[in-house]
N, C-alpha and C positions, 0 to 999 in steps of 0.2 A: 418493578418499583412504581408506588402510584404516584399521581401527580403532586401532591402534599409534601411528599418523601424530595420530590426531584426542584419543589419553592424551594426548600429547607436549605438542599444541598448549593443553591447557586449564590447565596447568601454567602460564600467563602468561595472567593473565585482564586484564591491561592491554592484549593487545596487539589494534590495532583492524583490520581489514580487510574489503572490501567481501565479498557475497556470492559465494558462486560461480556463479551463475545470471544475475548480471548482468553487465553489459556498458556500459566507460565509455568514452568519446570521447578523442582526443587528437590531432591534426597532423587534424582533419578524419574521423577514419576510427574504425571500432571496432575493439576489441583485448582478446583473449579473456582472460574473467574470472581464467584460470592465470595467465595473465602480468599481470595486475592485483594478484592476487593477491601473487605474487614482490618484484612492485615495492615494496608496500605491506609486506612482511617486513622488503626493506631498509630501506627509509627510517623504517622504527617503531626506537626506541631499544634495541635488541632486543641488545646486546651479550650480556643472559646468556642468547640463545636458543641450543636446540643446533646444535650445525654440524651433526652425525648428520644432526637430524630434520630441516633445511632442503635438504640434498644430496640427501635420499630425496626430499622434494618436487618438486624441479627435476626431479628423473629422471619420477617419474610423468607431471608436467606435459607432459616433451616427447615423453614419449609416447603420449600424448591427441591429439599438432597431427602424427603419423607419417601422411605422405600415404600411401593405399592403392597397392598396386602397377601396372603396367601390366598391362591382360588381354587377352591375346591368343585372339581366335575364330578358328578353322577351319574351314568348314562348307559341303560333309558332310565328316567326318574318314574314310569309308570309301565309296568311289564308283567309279563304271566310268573307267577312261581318257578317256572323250570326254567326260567329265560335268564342267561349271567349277566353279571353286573358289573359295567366301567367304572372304577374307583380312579380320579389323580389328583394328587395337589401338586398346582405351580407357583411359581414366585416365593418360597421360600430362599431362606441363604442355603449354599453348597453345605453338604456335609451336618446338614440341622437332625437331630432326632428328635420324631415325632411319634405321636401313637394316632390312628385311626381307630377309631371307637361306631359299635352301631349298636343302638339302641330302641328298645320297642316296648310297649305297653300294650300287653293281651286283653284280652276280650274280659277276663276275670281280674282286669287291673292289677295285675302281676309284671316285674317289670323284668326285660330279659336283655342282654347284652354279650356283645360279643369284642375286641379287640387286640390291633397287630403292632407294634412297636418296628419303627422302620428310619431311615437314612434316608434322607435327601441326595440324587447325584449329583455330582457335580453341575448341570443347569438350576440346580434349586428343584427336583422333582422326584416325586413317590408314585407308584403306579402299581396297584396291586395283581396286575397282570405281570408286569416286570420286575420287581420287585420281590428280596425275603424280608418274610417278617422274623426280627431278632426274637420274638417274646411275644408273652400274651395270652390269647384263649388257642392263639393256634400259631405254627412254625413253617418257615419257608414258604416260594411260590404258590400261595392259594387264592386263586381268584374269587372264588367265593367265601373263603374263611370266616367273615364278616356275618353272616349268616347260617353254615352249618355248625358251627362251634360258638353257638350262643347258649346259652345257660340264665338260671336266677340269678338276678344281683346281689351280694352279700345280705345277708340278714332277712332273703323270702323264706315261704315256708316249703316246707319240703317235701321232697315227691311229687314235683308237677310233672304237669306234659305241655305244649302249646299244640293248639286245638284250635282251628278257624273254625266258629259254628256260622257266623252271617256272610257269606261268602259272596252276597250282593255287596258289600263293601271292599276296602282294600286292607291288607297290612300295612300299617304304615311304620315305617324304618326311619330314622333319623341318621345319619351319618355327619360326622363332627371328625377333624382334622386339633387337637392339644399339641400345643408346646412339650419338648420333654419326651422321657419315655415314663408314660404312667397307668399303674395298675391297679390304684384304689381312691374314692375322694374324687370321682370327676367331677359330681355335684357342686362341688367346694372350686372348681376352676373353672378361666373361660376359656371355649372355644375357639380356634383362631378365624372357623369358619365351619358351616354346619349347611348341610342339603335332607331335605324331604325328599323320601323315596316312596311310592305304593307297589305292594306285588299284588298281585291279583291271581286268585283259582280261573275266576269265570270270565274269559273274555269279551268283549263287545258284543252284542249281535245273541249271545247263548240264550236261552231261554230258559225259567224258574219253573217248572209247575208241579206245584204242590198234588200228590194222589191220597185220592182215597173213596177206592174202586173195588168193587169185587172183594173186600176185607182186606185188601192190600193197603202199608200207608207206607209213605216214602215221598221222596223227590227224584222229579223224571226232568233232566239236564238234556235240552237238544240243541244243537249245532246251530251257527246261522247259516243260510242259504236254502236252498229248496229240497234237499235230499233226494231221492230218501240215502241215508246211512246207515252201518252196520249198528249192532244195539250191544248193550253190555249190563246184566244185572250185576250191581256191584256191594259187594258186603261184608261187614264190620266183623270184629274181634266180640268176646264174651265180654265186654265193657258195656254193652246197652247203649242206648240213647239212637237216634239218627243223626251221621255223621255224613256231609254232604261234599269235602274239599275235594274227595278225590274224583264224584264223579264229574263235581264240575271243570274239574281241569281237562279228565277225559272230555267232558265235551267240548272242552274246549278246543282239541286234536283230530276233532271229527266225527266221535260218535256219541249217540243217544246213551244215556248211560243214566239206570235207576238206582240212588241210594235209597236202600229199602231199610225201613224200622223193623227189628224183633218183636216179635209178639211176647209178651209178659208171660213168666210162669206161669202153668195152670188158668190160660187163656184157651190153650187146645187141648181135647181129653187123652188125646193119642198122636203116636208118633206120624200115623197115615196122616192125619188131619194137619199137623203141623209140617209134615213134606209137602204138602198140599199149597201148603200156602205159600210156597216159595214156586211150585211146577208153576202156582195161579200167576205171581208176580213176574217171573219166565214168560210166560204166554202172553200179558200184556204187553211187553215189550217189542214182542214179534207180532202182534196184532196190532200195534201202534202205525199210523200211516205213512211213518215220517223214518221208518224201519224195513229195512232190509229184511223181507220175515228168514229167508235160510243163513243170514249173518250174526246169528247172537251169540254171546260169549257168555260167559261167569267169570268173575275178577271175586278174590278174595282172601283174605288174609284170617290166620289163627283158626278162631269157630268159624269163620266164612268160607273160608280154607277147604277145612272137614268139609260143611254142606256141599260146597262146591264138586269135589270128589265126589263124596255121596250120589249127587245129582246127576252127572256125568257118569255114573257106571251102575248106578240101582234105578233107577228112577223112567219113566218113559217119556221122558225129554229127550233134545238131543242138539245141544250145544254145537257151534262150531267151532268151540275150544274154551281152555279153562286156563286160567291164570291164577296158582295158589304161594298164596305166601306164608312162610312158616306153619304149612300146612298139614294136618296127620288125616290117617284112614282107620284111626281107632274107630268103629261107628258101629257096635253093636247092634244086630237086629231088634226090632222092634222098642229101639231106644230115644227116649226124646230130646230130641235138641238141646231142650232147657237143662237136661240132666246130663247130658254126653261127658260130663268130664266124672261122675259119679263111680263109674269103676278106682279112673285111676285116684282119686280121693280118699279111697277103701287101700290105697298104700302110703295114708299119710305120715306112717313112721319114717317113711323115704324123705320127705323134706328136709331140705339143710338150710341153713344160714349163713350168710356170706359175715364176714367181720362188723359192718354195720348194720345187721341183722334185718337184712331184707331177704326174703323166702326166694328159696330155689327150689321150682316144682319139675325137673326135666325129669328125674328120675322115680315118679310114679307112675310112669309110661313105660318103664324096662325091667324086663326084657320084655321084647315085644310080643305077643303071642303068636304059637303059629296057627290056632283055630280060629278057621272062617267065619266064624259066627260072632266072632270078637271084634269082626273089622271090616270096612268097605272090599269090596271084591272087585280091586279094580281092574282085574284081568278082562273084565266086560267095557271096560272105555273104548270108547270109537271116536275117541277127537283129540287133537293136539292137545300136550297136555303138558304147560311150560311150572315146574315148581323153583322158588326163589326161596334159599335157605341158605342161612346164617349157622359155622361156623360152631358162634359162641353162643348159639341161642341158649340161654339157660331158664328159660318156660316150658320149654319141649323139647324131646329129641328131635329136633328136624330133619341131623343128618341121617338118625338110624331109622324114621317114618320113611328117606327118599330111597332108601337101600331096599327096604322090604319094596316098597313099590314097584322100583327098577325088576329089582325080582321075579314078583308075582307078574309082572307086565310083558318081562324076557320069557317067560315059561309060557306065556301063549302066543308069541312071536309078535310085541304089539311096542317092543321097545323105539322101535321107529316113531311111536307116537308123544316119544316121552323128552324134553329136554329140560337140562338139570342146571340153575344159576347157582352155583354154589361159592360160598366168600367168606374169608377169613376172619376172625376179629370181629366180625359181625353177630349182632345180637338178632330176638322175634320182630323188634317191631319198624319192619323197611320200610320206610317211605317216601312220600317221593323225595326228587332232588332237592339238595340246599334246606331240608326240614333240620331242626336241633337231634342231636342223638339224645336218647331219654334210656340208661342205661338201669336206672330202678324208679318205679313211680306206682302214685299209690294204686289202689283195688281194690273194689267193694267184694268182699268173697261170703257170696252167697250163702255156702253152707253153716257158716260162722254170723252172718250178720252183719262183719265186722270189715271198717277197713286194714288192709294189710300195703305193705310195700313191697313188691314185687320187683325180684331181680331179671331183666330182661336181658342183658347179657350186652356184648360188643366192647370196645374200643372207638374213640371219638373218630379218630380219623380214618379208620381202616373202613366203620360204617357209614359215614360220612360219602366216602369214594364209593360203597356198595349202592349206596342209597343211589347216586348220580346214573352210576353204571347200570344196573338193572333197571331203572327207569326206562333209560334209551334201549335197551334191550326187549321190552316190553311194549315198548311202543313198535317197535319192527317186529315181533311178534303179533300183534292186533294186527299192523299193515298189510302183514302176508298173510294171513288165517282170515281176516275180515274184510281185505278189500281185495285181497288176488280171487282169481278165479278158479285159480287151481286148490287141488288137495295138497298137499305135501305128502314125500314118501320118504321123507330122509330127517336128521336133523337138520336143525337154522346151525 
């Protein structure tokens, strides 16, 4: 009460009211000395008291009893990709439904979102670690949900992917705490309370540098600290372009790791020429000084996949292990890169279409053939050789690529070389943790000219948990094949 309020009141020295410090009973319960106080203004004979000074009272009064707002924690608000994230809100009422919402705008100004409808407990608090989520983009205890079950917002366009290409920057996440439980029209509401989050590929300390050596081009991501480190050539799907997140996360775990660009069709006259130029991109790696030279690995996925394979059992390199993701060993002799999927193409009567008519290519690959001359011979690998395959991939057979391999790899006693991550509900394109599942997206397809929509196959949540789990698995694979000293003679 300020001093103006407390002139006004002594002006009526009849009038009687309890203290403000105390606290009186009524219906069972107590009831704060302001509102004691009020009551006791009205009920006093107080006709000639001011209305001014009473009206200013009631205003102070109620806003003394203004409950604190909701707080929303994010924690860490700056972290690597593969690092989880602490979601709470406190000081809500008991028993409130609320929706946690996270939202993001992509590099192509695309806007992606993901949200969990949830219950306040009894202290007034949501904690996505402790915590189910009722509804949403995703259900029950998921600490990450927030982010692996993000999607388009209503009304983008269709067929995307989320793709970090400037990885010198951060993702930035916005996370927001809504009134309610709500699934459409955030735009249209406020926030009770909102945190900026950044994820980051490239950690602190990593180093960018751009190549373009020897007719290699690419980015060569190295570790901070003085090394040297193991090395990892690492490379992309038949999508094109040079894609940089995954080495820099690699290096962000320790080792040297080059995202290498493809050479453009009809860039190399021949298949020798164009293996060449990846043995060439290999060998700078291991000639790098800042490299481990008997520690180099191949990482790859889809076409990267094949090469990888390829390189590892034809080639006169010699990897200290290979890491393929929905990978095949179709690889006909003296066949080129740029054309390698041009047999199965020649079975394009075999394409089907799902209900919303995005192309399913797995089955111009089957049956598999059983002539050597139609496929990597991987009975010649001499290095750990970890494949990660989806289930539901519907781009490629990857279950029945891992089967022939297993095979052809048991018939020369080299199975000890081979381990096999294989997962349910999971579609071709794994990566790393806490990325969006992209289950059809579009496709430039070359032979056509034409973009297409491709069905890549999975389940949100089944690949979601693939994506987390072979990560960590993958990373103890490099640990042991790149930084132990020994060979291995068994599986991990």
């Amino acid at each position: 009460m300020n001093r103006l309020l407390l002139a006004r009141l002594r002006k009526y020295p009849n009038l009687h009211f309890a203290p403000l410090s105390q606290n009186t009973s009524g219906s069972g319960g107590s009831v704060n000395s302001a509102t004691s106080l009020t009551s006791s203004l009205r009920e006093t004979p107080a006709s000639r008291f001011d209305d001014h000074c009473l009206n200013k009272f009631r205003r102070l009064s109620a806003m003394s009893q203004v409950t604190p707002p909701p707080i929303l924690t994010v924690a860490p608000t700056r972290a690597l990709l593969d690092e989880k994230l602490g979601v709470q809100v406190d000081n809500l009422p008991p028993g409130a439904p609320v929706t946690l919402r996270c939202l993001h705008q992509s590099e192509d100004k695309d806007y992606w979102e993901a949200y969990g409808h949830y219950i306040s407990d009894a202290t007034g608090a949501v904690s996505v670690a402790d915590d189910v989520s009722l509804g949403g983009t995703y259900r029950g205890k998921e600490v990450m949900g927030l982010l692996w079950s993000m999607r388009p917002v209503p009304g983008s366009r269709t067929g995307l992917r989320l793709r970090k290409r400037n990885v010198c920057t951060p993702m930035l996440f916005t996370i927001s705490v809504y009134d309610g439980h709500v699934s459409h029209d955030f735009s249209s509401r406020r926030p009770l309370a909102e945190v900026l989050t950044e994820r980051w590929y490239k950690a602190p300390g990593v180093r960018r540098v751009e190549v373009n050596d020897r007719g290699i081009r690419g980015t060569l991501f190295i570790p901070s600290g003085p090394g040297p480190f193991p090395g990892l050539l690492d490379m992309w799907g038949g999508g094109g372009g040079l894609l940089e997140y995954r080495s820099a996360l690699l290096a962000s775990h320790g080792y040297v790791s080059l995202a290498l660009e493809y050479f453009a069709p009809g860039e190399l006259a021949t298949a020798d020429l164009e293996f060449k130029y990846f043995e060439t991109a290999f060998d700078l790696i291991k000639q790098h000084p800042a490299v481990i030279a008997n520690k180099v690995g191949i990482f790859g996925l889809s076409l990267g996949a094949a090469v990888a394979i390829h390189m590892a059992s034809e080639r006169p390199i010699k990897p200290a292990c290979c890491i393929c993701i929905s990978g095949s060993h179709l690889f006909p002799r003296d066949q080129l890169v740029t054309s390698i999927h041009q047999p199965q193409l020649g079975n394009t009567r075999k394409i089907r279409m799902d209900g919303e008519q995005n192309l399913i290519w797995r089955d111009m690959s089957l049956p598999i053939s059983s002539d050597l001359s139609r496929k990597t011979d991987v009975r010649r690998i001499n290095c750990p050789l970890l494949l990660v395959i989806g289930q539901d991939d519907q781009n490629t057979p990857a279950v029945e690529y891992a089967d022939d391999i297993e095979q052809m790899m048991l018939s020369v006693g080299k199975e000890h070389l081979l381990t096999r991550l294989e997962y349910p509900d999971t579609g071709h394109l794994i990566e790393p943790p806490y990325s969006p599942h992209f289950r059809a997206t579009n496709f430039m397809w070359d032979r056509k000219k034409a973009k297409v929509t491709l069905l890549w196959g999975g389940q949100t949540k089944a690949h979601s948990d693939a994506q987390e789990d072979s990560w960590k698995k993958i990373l103890a694979f490099l640990q042991r094949h790149l930084y132990s000293p020994q060979v291995p003679t068994a599986r991990m």
